[in-house]
C-alpha positions in Angstrom: 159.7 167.9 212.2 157.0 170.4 210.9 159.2 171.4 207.9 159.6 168.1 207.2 155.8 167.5 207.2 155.0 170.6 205.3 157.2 169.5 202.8 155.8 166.0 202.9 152.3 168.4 202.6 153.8 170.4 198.9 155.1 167.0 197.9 151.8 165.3 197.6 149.8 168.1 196.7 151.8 168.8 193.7 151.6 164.9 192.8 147.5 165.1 193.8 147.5 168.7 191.2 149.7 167.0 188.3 147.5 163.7 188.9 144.0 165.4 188.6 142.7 165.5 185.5 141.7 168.2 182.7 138.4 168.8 182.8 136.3 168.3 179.3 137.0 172.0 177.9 140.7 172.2 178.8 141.8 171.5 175.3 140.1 174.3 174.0 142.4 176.8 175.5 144.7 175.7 173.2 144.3 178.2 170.5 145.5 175.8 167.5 143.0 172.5 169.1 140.2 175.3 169.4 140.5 176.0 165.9 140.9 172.2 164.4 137.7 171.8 166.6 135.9 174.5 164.9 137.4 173.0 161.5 136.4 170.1 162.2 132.9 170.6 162.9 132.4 173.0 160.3 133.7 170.3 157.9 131.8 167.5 159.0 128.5 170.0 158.8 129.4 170.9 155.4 130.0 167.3 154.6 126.8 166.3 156.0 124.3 168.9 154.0 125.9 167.9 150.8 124.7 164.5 151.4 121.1 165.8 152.0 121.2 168.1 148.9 122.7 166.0 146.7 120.2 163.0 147.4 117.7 165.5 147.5 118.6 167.0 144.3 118.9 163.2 142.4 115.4 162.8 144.2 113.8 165.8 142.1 115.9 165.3 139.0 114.9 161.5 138.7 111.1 161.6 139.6 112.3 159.3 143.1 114.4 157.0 141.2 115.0 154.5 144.3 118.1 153.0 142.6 119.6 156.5 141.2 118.7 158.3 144.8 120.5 155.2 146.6 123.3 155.9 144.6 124.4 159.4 145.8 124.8 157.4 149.2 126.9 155.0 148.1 129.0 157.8 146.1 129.9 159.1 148.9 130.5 156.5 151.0 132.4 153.8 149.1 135.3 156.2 148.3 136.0 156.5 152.1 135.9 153.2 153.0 138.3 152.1 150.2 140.8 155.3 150.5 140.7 155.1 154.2 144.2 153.1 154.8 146.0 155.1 151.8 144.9 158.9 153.9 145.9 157.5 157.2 149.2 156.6 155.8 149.4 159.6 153.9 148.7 162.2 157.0 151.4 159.9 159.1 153.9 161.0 157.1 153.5 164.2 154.8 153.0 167.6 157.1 149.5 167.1 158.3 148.8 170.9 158.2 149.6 171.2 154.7 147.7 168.2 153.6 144.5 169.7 155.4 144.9 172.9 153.8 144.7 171.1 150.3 142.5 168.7 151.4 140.0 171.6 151.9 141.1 173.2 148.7 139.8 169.9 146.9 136.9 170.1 148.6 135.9 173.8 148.4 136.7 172.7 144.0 134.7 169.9 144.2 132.0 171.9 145.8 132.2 174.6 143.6 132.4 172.4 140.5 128.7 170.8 141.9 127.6 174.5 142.1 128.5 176.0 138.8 126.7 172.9 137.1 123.7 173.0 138.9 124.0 177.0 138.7 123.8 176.7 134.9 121.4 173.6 134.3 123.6 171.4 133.0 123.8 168.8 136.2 122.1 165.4 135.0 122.3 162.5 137.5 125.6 160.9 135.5 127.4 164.0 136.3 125.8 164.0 139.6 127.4 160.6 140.4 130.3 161.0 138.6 131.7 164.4 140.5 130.4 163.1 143.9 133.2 160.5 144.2 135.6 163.7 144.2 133.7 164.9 147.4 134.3 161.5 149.1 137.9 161.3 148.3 138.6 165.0 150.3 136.6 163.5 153.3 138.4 160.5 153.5 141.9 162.4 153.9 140.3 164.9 156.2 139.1 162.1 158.7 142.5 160.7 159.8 144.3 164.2 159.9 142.3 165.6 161.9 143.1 162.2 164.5 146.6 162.7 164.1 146.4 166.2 164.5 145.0 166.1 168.3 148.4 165.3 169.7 150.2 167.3 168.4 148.1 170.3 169.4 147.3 169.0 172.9 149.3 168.2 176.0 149.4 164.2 176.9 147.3 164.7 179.6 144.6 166.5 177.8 144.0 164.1 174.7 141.3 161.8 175.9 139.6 165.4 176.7 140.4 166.2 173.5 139.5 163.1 171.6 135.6 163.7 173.5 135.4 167.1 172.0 136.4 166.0 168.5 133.5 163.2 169.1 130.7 165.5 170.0 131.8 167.6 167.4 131.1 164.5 164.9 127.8 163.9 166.4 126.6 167.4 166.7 127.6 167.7 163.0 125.4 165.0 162.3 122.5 166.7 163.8 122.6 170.2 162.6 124.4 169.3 158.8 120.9 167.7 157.7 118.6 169.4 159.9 119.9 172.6 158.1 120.4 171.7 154.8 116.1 170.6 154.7 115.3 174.0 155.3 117.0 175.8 153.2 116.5 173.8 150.6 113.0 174.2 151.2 112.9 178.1 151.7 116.4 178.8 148.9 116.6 176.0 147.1 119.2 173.3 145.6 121.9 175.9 144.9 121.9 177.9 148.5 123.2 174.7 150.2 126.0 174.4 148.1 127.2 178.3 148.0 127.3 177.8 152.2 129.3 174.6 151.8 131.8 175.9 149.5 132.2 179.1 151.5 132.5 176.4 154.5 136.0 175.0 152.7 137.3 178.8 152.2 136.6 179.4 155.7 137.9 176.5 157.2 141.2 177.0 154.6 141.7 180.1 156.3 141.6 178.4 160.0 144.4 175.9 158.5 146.3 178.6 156.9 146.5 180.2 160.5 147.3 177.3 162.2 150.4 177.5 164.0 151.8 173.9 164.1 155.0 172.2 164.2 155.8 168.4 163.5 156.4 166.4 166.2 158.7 164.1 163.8 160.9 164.4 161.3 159.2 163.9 157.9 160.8 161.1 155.7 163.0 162.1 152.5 161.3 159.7 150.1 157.3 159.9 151.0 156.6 157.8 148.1 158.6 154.9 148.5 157.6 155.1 152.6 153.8 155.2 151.5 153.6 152.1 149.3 155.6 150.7 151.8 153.0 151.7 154.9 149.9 151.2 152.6 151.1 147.2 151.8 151.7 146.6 155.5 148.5 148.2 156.7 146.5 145.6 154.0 148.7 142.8 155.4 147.8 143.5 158.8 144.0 144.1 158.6 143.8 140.9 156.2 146.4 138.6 158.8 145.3 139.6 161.9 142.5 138.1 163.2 140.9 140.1 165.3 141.2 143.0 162.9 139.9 140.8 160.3 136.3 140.2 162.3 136.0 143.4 163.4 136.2 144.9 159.3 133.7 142.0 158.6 131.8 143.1 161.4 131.6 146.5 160.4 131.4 146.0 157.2 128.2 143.6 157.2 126.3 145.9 159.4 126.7 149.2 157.2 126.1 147.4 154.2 122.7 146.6 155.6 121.8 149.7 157.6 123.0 152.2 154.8 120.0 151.4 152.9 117.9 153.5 155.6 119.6 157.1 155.0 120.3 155.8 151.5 116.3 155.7 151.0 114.7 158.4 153.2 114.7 160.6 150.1 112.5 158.4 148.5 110.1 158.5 151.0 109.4 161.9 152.2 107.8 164.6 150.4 109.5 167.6 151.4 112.7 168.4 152.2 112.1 169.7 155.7 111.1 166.7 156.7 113.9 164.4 155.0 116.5 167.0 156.8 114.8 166.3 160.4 114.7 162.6 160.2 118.3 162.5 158.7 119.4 164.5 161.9 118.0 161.7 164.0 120.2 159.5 163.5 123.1 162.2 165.0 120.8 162.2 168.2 120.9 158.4 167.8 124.7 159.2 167.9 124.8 160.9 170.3 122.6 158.8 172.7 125.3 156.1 171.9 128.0 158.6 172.7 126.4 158.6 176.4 125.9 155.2 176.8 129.3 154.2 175.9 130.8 157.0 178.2 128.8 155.4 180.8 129.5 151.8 180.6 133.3 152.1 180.5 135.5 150.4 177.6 135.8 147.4 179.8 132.0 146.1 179.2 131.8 147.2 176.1 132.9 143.1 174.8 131.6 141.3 172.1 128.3 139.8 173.4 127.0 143.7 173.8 128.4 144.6 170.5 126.2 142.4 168.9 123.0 142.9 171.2 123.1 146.6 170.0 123.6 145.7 166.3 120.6 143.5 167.0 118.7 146.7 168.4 119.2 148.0 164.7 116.4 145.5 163.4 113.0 146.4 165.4 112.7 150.1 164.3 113.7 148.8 160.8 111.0 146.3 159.9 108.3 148.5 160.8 109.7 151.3 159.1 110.1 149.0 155.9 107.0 148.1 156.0 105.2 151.5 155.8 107.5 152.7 152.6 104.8 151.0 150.7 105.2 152.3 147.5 106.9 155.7 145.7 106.0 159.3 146.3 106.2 161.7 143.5 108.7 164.2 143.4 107.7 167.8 143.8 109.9 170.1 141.8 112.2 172.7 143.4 113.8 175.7 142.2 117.5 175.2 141.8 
């Protein structure tokens, strides 16, 4: 009788210990997740300074030019929203290592292309807007691989740990990235901003390169044929399927209308510090949302409250268009 109750004892402590689960930083004792994290915040960081420079940098070359400054944000966000399906079909089913590792290699060209231009003197705002776009299309195939990645890299149990991590990654990103690309573009200027990013890509090539990962599938024999294929019945299903359908318009309405906040805040402020700072709020506005999500569970999260905290989006705005008033002059910095 007691060996039957200590074994009844084992038996449901060992289902209680395989039940429990990982705590938050579990994943990182992986050493190939703890390196995509890294990656991926690095990345993101990177990503998020050349947005600040480079709107920063249209700001000074174009006396404030509201529509040419605007621009840079939409050159950098337009590519990802339309290459979005065709990355997360390619990273599904090429090797996702390898395309991160050229992915980066794009970027840390792209980067370094920006640099030599501005380097030299030749950058105008044309060539601004026309080498941006190049930027863009690296972040939009980083974005999904890095998702697809997680799995792979991760037990089953660990990935919702692991998919928290890779979100405050994001968001801290989103704070330090503009926070840090104001000052030293006020203490080094234009040009410092984009040596660290492009350093960034070499680094976080060399994390890839050292990443040891196998598929978890069997890679198709004709990738092209499967990606037209994937990319056609993606489209079909986002344009056929209704709830997909509202949820794209959704989306798609409300960053059309709150882009032109971060789109703008280089118009309005004087100094770079300053436009840096008040970029990085909106990572601790992230954040905050982060929290409150994490507390209210996905279950209350429905449509009603969706829309109450798009609605929140309006009061801070109409004061805050009200006080641009009219242009400030661009003050001159040393490339």
């Amino acid at each position: 009788m007691r060996e039957a109750a200590a074994g009844h004892g084992l038996a449901c402590a060992t289902v209680n210990e395989s039940t429990t689960p990982p705590s938050l930083l579990t994943p990182l004792r992986s050493p190939g997740f703890s390196a995509l994290w890294v990656a991926n915040g690095l990345s993101l960081m990177a990503f998020w300074m050349t947005e600040v420079v480079c709107a920063w940098h249209m700001r000074v070359m174009t006396d404030a030019d509201p529509l040419l400054v605007a621009s840079v944000y939409t050159a950098l966000q337009l590519p990802i929203v339309l290459l979005v399906i065709p990355a997360g079909v390619l990273t599904e089913l090429a090797d996702r290592r390898r395309v991160m590792v050229w992915t980066h290699v794009w970027l840390a060209r792209s980067l370094g292309l920006l640099l030599m231009l501005t380097l030299s003197g030749l950058m105008s705002p044309l060539l601004l807007l026309t080498f941006l776009p190049l930027v863009a299309m690296g972040q939009a195939l980083r974005m999904p691989g890095v998702a697809t990645l997680i799995p792979d890299l991760v037990e089953t149990q660990q990935i919702p740990a692991a998919v928290s991590l890779n979100s405050m990654a994001q968001t801290s990103s989103r704070i330090l990235g503009p926070a840090l690309a104001g000052l030293l573009i006020a203490a080094l200027g234009v040009s410092t901003v984009l040596t660290v990013n492009t350093v960034l890509m070499v680094l976080i090539i060399l994390l890839f390169l050292q990443l040891r990962y196998q598929p978890a599938r069997e890679l198709p024999d004709n990738i092209r044929q499967e990606f037209v294929g994937a990319v056609k019945e993606g489209l079909m299903f986002a344009a056929i399927t209704r709830w997909k359908r509202n949820i794209l318009i959704r989306l798609g309405s409300f960053f059309a209308c709150s882009a032109a906040v971060p789109a703008l805040m280089a118009v309005r402020f004087s100094d770079s510090q300053t436009y840096g700072l008040m970029y990085a709020c909106f990572g601790v506005g992230s954040l905050l949302g982060l929290v409150l999500i994490s507390r209210l569970g996905h279950q209350r999260l429905n449509a009603a409250e969706a829309c109450r905290a798009a609605l929140l989006w309006a009061p801070p705005v109409l004061p805050a268009a009200v006080c641009v008033g009219g242009r400030v002059p661009a003050r001159r910095a040393p490339p």
